[in-house]
C-alpha positions, 0 to 999 in steps of 0.5 A, a space after each residue: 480466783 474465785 472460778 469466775 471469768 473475770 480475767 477472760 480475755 474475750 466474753 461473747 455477749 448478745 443483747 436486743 433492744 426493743 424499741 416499741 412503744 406497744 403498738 404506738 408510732 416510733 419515730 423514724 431514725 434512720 441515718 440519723 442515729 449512728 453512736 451507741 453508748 458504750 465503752 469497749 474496754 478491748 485493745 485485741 483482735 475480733 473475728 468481727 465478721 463473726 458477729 456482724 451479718 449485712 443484710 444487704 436490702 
């Protein structure tokens, strides 16, 4: 081992996507796009409601 956390059994990450054009229209998505690309290789438990708020509107 080289004191790196590869063999951590959970690793808290956080990232934002910015989907602004510099001031130009962004199409409206909304309900239209419910898939992210990603590949979660974690076959355990999550605290989900830790990292995931509703906002109800």
């Amino acid at each position: 081992m080289d004191g790196g956390n590869e063999g951590s059994p959970l690793l808290r990450s956080q990232t934002t996507v910015d989907l602004s054009r510099n001031g130009e229209a962004v199409a409206d998505l909304t309900g239209k796009v419910h898939l992210l690309p990603c590949c979660i290789k974690y076959d355990g438990s999550a605290s989900v409601s830790d990292y995931f708020k509703p906002k109800f509107s």
